[in-house]
N, C-alpha and C positions, 0 to 999 in steps of 0.2 A: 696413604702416605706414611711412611715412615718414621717413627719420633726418635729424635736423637737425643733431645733433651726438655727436661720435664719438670714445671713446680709439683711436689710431690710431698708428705711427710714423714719424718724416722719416724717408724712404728716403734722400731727397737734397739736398745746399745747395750751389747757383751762386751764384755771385757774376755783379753783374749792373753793364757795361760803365757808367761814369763812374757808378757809387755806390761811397760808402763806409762809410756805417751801413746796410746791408740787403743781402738775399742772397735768393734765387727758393729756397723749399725746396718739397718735391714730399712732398704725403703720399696714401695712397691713388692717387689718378689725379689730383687736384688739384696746380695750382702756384699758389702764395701767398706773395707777400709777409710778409717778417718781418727783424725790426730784426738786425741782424747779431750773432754773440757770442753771441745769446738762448738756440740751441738747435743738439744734437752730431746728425750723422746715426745714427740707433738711438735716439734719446730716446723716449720715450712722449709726444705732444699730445695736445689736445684740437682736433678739427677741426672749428670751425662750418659748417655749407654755408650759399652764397650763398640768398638771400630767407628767411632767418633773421632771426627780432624778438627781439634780444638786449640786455642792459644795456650802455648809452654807457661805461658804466667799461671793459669788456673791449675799446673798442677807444680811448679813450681815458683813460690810466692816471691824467691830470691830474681828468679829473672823479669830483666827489662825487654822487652822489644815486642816484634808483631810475629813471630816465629811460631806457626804450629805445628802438633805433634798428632800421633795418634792414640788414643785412649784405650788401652789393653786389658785383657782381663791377665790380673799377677796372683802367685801366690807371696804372703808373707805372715810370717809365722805360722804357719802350717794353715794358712788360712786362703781362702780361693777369695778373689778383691775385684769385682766385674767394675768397671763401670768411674765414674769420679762424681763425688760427693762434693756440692758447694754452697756455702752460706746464699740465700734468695739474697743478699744484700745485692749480690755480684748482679743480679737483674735489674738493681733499680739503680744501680751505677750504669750501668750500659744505656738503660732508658735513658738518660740523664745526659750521657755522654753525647747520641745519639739525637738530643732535643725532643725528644718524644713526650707528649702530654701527662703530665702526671697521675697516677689511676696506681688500684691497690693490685696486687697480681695475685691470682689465687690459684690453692690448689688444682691441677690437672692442665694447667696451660701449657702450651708447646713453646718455648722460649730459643730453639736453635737458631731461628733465621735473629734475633735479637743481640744473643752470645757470639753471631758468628760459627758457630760451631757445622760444618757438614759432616758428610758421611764419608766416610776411610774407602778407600778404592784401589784395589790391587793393581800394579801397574800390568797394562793389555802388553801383550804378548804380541808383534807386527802382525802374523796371520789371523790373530784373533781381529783386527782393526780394518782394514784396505779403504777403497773407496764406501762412502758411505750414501745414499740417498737421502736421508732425514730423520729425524728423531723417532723414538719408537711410537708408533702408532694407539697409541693407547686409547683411540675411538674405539677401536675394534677389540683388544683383549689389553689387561692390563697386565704391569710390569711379575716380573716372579718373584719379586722379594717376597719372605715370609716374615713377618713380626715375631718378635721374641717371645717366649711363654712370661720370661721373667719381669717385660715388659706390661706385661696385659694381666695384671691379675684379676682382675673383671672380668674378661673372656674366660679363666677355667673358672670361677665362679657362676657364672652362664651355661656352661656347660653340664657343670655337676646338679644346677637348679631348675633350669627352666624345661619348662613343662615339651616343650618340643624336642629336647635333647633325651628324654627319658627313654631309656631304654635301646637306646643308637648307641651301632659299632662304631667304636674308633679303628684307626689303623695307623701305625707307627710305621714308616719306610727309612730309608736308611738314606743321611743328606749327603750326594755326593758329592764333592767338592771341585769343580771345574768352572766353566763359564756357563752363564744363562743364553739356550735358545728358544728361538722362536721362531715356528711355520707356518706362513697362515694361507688358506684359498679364499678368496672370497674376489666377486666380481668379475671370474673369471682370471684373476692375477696370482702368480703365486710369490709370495715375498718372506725374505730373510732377515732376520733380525738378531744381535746380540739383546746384553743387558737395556744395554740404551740407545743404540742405533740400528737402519734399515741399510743393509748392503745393497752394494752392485754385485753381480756374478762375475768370482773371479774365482781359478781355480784354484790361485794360494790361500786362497777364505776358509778358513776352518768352516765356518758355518753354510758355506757352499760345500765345503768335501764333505760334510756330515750330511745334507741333502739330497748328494749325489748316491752317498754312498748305501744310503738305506731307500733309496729310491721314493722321498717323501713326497715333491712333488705328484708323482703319478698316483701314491695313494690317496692323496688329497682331492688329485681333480678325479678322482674312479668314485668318491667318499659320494653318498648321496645329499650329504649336509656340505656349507661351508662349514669348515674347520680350521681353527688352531690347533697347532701340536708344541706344547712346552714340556723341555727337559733341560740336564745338564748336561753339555760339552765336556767331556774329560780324556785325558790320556798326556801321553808327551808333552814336555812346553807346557801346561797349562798348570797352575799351583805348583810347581814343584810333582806333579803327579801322586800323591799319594795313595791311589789305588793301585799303583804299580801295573799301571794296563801300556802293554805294549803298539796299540795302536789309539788312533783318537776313538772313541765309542761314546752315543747318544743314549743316555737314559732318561726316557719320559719319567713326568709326574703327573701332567695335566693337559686334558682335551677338551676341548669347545667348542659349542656349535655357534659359531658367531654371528648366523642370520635369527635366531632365535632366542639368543645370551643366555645360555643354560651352558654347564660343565656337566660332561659323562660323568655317574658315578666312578669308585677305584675297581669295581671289576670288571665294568664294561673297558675300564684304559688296558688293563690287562687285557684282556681277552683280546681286543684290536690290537694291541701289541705283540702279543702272540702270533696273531694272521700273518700279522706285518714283516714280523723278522726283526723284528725295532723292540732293544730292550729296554725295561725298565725300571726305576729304583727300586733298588731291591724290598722286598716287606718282613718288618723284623717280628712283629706283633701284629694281637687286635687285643682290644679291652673296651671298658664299657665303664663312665664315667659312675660314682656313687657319690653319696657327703663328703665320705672320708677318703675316698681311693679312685684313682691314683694320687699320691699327692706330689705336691711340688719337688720333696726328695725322691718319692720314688720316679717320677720323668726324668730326675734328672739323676739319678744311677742308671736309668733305662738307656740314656743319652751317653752317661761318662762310659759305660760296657759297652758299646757297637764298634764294631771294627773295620778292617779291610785287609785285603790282600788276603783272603781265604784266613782270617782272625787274628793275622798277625801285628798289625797297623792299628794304631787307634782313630778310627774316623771323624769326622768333623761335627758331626751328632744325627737325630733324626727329627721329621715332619711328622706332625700330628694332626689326624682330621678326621671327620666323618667319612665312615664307605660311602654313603650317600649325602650327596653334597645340601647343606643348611647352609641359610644365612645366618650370620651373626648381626646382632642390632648394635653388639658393645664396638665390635671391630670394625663394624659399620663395612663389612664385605657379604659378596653375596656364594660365598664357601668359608667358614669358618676355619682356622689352620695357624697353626702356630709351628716353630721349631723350636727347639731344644738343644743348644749348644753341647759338647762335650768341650767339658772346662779344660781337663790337660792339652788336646788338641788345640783348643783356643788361645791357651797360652802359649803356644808354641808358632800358631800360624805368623806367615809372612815375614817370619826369620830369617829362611833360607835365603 
């Protein structure tokens, strides 16, 4: 599951070059702006993550009503602002509000469904939508969301220490920005799926034309495993296009064998992708976790440098993972993987 919002503690407060009500405080992996005075490093917050749909009161104290917003990453004063910082008070007021039993709330607790606060959701696009059969299936393979790096600071610590990760490739792909699909065989059935729903076969369905068109089913039922096939939708209509692709086009990230619950390693995805005709996110790197490297800066100048449109577009950032697929104990998934936002992009997304 996804955390949108988190008790957490300010590790750190800078003060930030010609301000004098506001300070850069760093919680988790995040740095966020916050009014100066507000909060002591060791305090307990409440940390929203950016594409958060939260109540306008939380980030502005002047407004009345039940009106929410979405929670963006800004820059101010030359400073990158992910995310909204807020006194843990605002938890045990809602508790309160709410009737909820009285109890202490401690660090690392997930507080969204409490705040109210869900996840930011770009509005669907009609061909991305049609008739739907039922919510995504997630007996079978789970949703594509990726969890933030900046969220998980535990998980690159996991990585850099634990005796299982030693010595494993990573690999950096490139995140493209369209809609989430998903192909699955199993049973003998073959089924369609966006982010969150199971289509009908229609032929206005994006995710029907994208199955037709790279002829997934027939790979699927030829496949001597059941399998999943997850990648992203992109082209026309879909975000504003930013990869500037003139037709819709499917890039895998991830394969599955869903009678067995094992994920292909990244060059077995490749190489059946190749066979296939079916492309893939692209791969920007490989690198190999140490104490010191990569660090939190360097993913994320790896993340703000990736591009599109043959290097001219700033892209949406990149997926981080092992070639070969590990569990994570911290992430409590059974493929380790995080993304890496690129900040100007992020600031920019869902504008147009």
């Amino acid at each position: 599951m996804e955390k949108l919002a988190v008790i957490a503690k300010v590790l750190e407060l800078a003060p930030i070059e010609g301000a004098d009500r506001i300070d850069r405080a760093s919680v988790l992996g995040w740095h966020t702006v916050v009014k100066k005075g507000l909060h002591k490093v060791g305090d307990l917050v409440v940390m929203i993550f950016p594409d958060s749909y939260a109540y306008k009161s939380y980030v502005d104290e002047t407004y009345v009503g039940e009106e929410k917003t979405r929670i963006k990453t800004l820059k101010m004063r030359g400073q990158y602002s992910a995310g909204l910082v807020l006194p843990v008070s605002e938890v045990y007021a809602a508790a309160e509000r709410k009737g909820l039993p009285s109890k202490v709330w401690e660090e690392g607790e997930e507080v969204s469904v409490l705040l109210d606060v869900e996840k930011w959701v770009a509005p669907v696009r009609a061909s991305l939508g049609g008739e739907t059969k039922g919510d995504f299936p997630t007996n079978i393979v789970r949703k594509t969301d990726e969890l933030n790096f900046r969220s998980e600071p535990q998980a690159l610590e996991e990585a850099r220490t634990s005796e299982k990760f030693a010595s494993v490739e990573f690999v950096a792909t490139l995140k493209c920005d369209g809609s989430s699909g998903t192909f699955i065989f199993k049973n003998g059935e073959f089924r369609v799926c966006g982010r969150n729903k199971e289509f009908v076969e229609n032929e206005g369905n994006s995710f029907w034309r994208i199955a037709r068109k790279y002829k997934i089913e027939e790979m699927l039922r030829a496949a001597p495993l059941e399998m999943a096939l997850q990648g992203e939708v992109c082209g026309p209509g879909i975000q504003g296009n930013p990869m500037k692709l003139s037709e819709l086009t499917f890039f895998v990230f991830q394969l599955r064998d869903v009678t067995n619950h094992v994920w292909f390693n990244w060059d077995r995805v490749k190489s059946i992708c190749t066979t296939h005709g079916i492309p893939h996110v692209p791969e920007i790197t490989r690198f190999m976790f140490g104490t010191t490297s990569p660090s939190i800066d360097d993913l994320q100048e790896l993340a703000n440098n990736t591009k599109y449109d043959t290097g001219r577009a700033p892209a949406e950032g990149v997926v981080i993972r092992p070639v070969v697929p590990i569990k994570s104990v911290v992430l409590q998934q059974d493929w380790w993987s995080l993304k890496v936002m690129n900040q100007p992009y992020d600031m920019k997304k869902g504008r147009e």
